[in-house]
C-alpha positions, 0 to 999 in steps of 0.5 A: 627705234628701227631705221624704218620707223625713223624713215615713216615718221615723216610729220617733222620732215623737210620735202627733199628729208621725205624724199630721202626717206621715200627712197630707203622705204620704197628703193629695196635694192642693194646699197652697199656699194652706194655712195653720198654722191651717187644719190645726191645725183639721183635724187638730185640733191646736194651731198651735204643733204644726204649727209644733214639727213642722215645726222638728223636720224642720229648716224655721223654720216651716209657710211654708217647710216648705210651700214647700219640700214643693211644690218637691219635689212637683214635681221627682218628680211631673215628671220621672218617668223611662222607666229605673229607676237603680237596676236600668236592666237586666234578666239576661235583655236582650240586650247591645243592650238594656243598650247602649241602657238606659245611653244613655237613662240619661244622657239623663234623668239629665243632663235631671233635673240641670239641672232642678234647677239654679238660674241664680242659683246657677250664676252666682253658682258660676262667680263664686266660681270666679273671684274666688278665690285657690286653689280645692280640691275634694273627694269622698267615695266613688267620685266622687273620680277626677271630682274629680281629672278637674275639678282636672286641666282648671282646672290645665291653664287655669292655675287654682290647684286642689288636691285634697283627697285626704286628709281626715286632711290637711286642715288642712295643705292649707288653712292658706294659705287665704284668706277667698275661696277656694272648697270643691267638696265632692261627697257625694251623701248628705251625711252622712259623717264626713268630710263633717261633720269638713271643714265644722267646718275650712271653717266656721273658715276661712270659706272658700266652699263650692260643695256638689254633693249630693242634692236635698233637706236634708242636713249639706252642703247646709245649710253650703253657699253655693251648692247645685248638686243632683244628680240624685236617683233612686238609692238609696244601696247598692241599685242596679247601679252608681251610674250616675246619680250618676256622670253627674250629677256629672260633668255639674256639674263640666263646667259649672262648668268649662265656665262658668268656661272661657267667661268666661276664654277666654285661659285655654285658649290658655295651655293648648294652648301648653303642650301643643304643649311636652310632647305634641310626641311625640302625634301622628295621621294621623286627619284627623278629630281631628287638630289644624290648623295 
């Protein structure tokens, strides 16, 4: 959840706590150099208060929820995009027009993604992805065919992946798992049951986690080793199509398998001679996609 969307929901909230969060909604001037005391005097409240409310939305204190409130002032202020996700269509354009409102669509979203990686956190992905002894994935909702499309490309370059298909299963997929093997987990909103119920499994286990999730705090991201954000535009239920999170995942699992590929290029050849065995009966005479002798 964005520190926005914790500052709107104000149902729960003390008086002096919707105060607080009026301030950071309605106050867009610069903080950085703002500190606890400084707006408890403002606002006069006590420091202690800022500090209590700033815990309450998950931050061990005013310094890092400032930080963090500035990182995300900064990723929806800078990369406004000229197509809304959520509806990137109208009933009344034209078939041409809703074409090209998909092309520009997945130009932006796969900009907005990698605006939101980190190359430490890439680097440190692509690590993990190869010092482990058996890789899983898993998804929830309608991101779980990229799931088996990522574990069907690390299979074919010899990588030990399995599925997660079934949450119900999940001690039974994991009970030879060791310390170092790696969990791709993919949930945009991070808060569904089986995301909470697989984190219980994988904390017990202490295997690592690679979270592919929304920009911003949630279960997932809070449990993850390494944090990949996807774009985080689109609504959760009102929008045409999950369109942009579907890019965007897909984006992420191609540059973990991308990454990954470019540190074991031999994995590919053990690849393509497998191929040649069991695609003997494919074949083209289209000189463009035709392979070469």
């Amino acid at each position: 959840m964005l520190i926005k969307e914790s500052l709107e929901n104000q149902e729960a909230m003390s008086s002096v706590e919707k105060q607080l969060s009026d301030y950071f909604l309605n106050d867009t001037s610069e903080i950085k150099e703002l500190t606890a005391r400084q707006l408890a005097n403002d606002l006069y409240v006590s420091p202690s208060t800022v500090t209590r409310f700033c815990q309450r939305l998950g931050f061990s204190g005013f310094p890092e929820f400032k930080e963090a409130l500035i990182k995300e002032r900064l990723y929806l202020a800078h990369n406004v995009q000229d197509i809304d996700v959520n509806q990137p269509f109208l009933p009344s354009d034209s078939i041409w027009s809703v074409a090209n409102n998909i092309r520009q669509l997945y130009t932006e979203v796969v900009a907005d993604t990698l605006s939101l990686q980190d190359y430490q956190q890439l680097e440190s992905a692509t690590k993990k992805l190869s010092d482990a002894q058996h890789i899983y994935v898993y998804s929830a909702g309608d991101h779980r065919h990229l799931a088996e499309i990522f574990a069907n490309k690390m299979l074919r370059i010899g990588r030990p992946i399995t599925q997660l298909s079934r949450t119900d299963l999940v001690d039974f997929y994991l009970q030879e798992s060791v310390a170092n093997d790696v969990v791709v987990l993919i949930s945009y909103s991070g808060e569904t049951q089986d995301i909470h119920r697989l984190m219980t499994i994988i904390d017990n286990r202490k295997l690592q986690v690679i979270a592919l999730t929304a920009y911003g705090k949630n279960t997932l991201s809070e449990h993850a080793d390494i944090l990949l954000p996807m774009s985080t535009r689109e609504r959760l239920i009102q929008n045409f199509g999950n369109f942009s999170t579907d890019v965007s995942v897909s984006y992420l699992l191609d540059i973990l398998y991308a990454s990954y590929l470019s540190r074991h290029v031999e994995a590919n050849e053990t690849k393509m001679q497998i191929e040649k065995e069991y695609q003997r009966y494919r074949f083209t005479e289209n000189p463009i996609i035709k392979d070469q002798s």
